[in-house]
N, CA, C and O atoms as a GROMACS GRO file, in nm:
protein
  204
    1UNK      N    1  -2.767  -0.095   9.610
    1UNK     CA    2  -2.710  -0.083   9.478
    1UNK      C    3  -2.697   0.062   9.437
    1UNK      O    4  -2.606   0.096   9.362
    2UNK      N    5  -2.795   0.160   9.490
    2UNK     CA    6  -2.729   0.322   9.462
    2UNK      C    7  -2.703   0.355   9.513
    2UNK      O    8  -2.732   0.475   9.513
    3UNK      N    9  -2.606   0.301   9.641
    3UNK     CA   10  -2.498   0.406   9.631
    3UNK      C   11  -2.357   0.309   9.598
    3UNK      O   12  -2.245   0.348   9.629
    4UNK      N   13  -2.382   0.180   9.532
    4UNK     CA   14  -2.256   0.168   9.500
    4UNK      C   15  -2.268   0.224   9.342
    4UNK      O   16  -2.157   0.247   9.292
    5UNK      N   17  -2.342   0.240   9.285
    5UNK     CA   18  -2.377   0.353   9.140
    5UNK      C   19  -2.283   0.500   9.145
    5UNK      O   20  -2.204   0.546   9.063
    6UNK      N   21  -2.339   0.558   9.305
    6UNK     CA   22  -2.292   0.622   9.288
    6UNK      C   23  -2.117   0.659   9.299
    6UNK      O   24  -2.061   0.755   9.246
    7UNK      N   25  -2.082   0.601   9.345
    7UNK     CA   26  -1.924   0.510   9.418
    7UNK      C   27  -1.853   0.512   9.250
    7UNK      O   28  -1.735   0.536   9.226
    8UNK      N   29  -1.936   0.487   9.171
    8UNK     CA   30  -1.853   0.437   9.063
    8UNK      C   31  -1.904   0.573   8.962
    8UNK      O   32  -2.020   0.612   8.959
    9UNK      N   33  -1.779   0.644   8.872
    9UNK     CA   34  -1.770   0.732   8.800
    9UNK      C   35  -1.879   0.731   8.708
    9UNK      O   36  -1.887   0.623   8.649
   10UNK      N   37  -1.975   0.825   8.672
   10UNK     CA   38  -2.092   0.770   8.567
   10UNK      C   39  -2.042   0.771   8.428
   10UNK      O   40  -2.126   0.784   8.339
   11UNK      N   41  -1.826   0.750   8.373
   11UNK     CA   42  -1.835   0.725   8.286
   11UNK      C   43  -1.817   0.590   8.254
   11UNK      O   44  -1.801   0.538   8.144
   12UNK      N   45  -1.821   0.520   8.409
   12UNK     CA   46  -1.759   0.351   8.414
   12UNK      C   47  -1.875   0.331   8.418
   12UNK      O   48  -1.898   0.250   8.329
   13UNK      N   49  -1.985   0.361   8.480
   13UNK     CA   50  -2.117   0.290   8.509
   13UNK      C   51  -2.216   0.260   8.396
   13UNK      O   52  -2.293   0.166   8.375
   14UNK      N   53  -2.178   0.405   8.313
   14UNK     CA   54  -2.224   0.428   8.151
   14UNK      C   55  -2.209   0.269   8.060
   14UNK      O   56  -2.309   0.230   7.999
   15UNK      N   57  -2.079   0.183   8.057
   15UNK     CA   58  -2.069   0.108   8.036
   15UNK      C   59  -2.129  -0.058   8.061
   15UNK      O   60  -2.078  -0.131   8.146
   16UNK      N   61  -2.227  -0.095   7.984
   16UNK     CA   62  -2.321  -0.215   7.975
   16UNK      C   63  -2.272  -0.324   8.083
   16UNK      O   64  -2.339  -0.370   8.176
   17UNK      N   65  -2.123  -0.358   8.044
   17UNK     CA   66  -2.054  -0.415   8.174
   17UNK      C   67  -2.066  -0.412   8.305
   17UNK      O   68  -2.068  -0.504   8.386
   18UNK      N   69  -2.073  -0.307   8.316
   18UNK     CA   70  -2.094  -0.263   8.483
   18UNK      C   71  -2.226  -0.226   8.508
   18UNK      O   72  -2.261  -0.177   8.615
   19UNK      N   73  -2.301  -0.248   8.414
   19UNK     CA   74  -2.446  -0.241   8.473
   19UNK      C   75  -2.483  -0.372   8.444
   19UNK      O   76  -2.602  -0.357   8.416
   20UNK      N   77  -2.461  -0.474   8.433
   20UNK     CA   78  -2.538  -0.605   8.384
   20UNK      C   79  -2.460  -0.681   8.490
   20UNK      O   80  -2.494  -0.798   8.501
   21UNK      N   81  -2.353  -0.633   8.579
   21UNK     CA   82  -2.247  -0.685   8.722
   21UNK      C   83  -2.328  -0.649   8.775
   21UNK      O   84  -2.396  -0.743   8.816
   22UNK      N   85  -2.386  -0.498   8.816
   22UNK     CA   86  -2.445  -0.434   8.928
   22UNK      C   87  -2.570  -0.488   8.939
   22UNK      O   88  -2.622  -0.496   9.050
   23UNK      N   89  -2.636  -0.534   8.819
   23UNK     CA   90  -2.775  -0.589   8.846
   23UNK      C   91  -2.762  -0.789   8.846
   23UNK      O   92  -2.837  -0.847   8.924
   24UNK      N   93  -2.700  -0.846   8.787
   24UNK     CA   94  -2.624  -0.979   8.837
   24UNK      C   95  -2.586  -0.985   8.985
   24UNK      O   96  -2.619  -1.086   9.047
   25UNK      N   97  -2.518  -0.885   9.048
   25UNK     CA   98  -2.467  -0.875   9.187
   25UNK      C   99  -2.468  -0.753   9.282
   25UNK      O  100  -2.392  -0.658   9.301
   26UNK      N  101  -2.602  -0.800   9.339
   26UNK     CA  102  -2.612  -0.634   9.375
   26UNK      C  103  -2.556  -0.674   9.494
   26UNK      O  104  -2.629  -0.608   9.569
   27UNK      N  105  -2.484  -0.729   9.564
   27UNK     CA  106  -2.361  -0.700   9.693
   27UNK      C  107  -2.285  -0.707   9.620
   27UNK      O  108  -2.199  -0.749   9.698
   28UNK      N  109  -2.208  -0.699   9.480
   28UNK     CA  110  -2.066  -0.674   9.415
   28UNK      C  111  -1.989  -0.574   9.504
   28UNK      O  112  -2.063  -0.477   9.524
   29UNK      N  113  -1.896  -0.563   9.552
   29UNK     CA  114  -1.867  -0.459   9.583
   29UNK      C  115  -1.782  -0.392   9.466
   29UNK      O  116  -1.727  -0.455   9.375
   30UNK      N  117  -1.781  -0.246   9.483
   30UNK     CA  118  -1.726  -0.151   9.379
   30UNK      C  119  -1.566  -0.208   9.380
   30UNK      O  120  -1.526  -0.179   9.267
   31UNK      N  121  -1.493  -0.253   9.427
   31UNK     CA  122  -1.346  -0.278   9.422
   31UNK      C  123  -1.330  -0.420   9.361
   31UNK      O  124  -1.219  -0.466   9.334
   32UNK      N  125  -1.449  -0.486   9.341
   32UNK     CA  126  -1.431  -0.628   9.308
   32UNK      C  127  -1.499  -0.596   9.148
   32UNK      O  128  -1.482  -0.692   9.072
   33UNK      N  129  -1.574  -0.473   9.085
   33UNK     CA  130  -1.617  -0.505   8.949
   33UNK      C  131  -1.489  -0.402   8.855
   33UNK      O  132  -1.460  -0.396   8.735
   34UNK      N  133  -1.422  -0.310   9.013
   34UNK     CA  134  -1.285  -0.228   8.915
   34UNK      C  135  -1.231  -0.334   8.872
   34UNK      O  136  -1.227  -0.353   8.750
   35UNK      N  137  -1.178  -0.425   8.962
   35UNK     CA  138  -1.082  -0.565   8.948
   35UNK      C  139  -1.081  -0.638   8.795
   35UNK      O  140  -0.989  -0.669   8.719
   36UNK      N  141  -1.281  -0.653   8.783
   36UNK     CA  142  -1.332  -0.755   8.645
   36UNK      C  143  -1.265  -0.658   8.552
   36UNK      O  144  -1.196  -0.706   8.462
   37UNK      N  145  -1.278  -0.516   8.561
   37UNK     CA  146  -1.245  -0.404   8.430
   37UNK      C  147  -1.116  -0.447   8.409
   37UNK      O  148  -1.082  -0.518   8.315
   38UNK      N  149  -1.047  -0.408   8.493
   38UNK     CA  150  -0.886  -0.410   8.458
   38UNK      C  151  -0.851  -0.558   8.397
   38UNK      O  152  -0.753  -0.577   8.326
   39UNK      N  153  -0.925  -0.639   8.427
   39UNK     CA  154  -0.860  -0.788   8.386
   39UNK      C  155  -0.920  -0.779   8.261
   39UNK      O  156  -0.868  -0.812   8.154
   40UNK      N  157  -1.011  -0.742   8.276
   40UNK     CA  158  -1.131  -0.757   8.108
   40UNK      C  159  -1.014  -0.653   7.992
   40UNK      O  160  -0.987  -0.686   7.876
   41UNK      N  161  -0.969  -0.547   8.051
   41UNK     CA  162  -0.880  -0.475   7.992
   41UNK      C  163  -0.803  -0.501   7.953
   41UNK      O  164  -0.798  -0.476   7.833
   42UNK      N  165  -0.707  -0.556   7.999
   42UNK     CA  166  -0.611  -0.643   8.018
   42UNK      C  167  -0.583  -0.761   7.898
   42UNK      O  168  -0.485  -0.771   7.823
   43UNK      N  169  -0.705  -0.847   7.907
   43UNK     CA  170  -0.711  -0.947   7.818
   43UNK      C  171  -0.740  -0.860   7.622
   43UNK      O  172  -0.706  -0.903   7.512
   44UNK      N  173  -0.804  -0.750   7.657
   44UNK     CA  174  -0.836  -0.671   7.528
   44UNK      C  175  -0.682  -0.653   7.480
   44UNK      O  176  -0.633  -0.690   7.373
   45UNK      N  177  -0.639  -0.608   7.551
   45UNK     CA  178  -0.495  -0.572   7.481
   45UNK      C  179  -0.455  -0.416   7.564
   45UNK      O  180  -0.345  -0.361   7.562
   46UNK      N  181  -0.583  -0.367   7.635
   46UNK     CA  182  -0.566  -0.233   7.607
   46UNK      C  183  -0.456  -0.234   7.792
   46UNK      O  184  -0.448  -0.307   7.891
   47UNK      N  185  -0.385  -0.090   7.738
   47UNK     CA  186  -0.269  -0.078   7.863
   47UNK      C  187  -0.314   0.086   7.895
   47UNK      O  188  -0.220   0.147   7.946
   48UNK      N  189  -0.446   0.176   7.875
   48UNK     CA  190  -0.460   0.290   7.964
   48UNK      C  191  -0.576   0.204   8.076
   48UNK      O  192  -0.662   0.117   8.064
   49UNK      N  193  -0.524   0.279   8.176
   49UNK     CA  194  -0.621   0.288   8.337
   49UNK      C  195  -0.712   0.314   8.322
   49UNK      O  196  -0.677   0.427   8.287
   50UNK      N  197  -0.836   0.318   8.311
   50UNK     CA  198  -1.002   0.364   8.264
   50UNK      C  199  -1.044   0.389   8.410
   50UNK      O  200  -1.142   0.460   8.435
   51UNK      N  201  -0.969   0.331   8.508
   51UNK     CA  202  -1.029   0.361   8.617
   51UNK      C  203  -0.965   0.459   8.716
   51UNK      O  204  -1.023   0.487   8.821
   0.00000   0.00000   0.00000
C-alpha cells in the first residue's frame, strides 16, 4: 500500500476518498481508484481533470 501512496499525487491522496479505497483495498490498483475519481467527478457535475 506505500508505494501505491506514493504512485498517487499527495494532492489526490490528501483526499478522504482515496484513503478510505486505499485502506478498503489495499491491492486497488492506482489506475482502478483514478477510474472511481473521474466517475465520482463526473456524476458531481464537475468537467476539470483533477487527475
Amino acid at each position: 500500500m506505500q508505494t501505491q501512496a506514493r504512485e498517487i499525487p499527495a494532492k489526490i491522496y490528501s483526499v478522504t476518498f482515496v484513503k478510505e479505497r486505499l485502506s478498503v483495498e489495499g491491492n486497488m490498483e492506482v489506475l482502478e481508484i483514478k477510474r472511481e475519481l473521474e466517475t465520482l467527478s463526473e456524476r458531481l457535475g464537475k468537467t476539470q481533470d483533477y487527475l
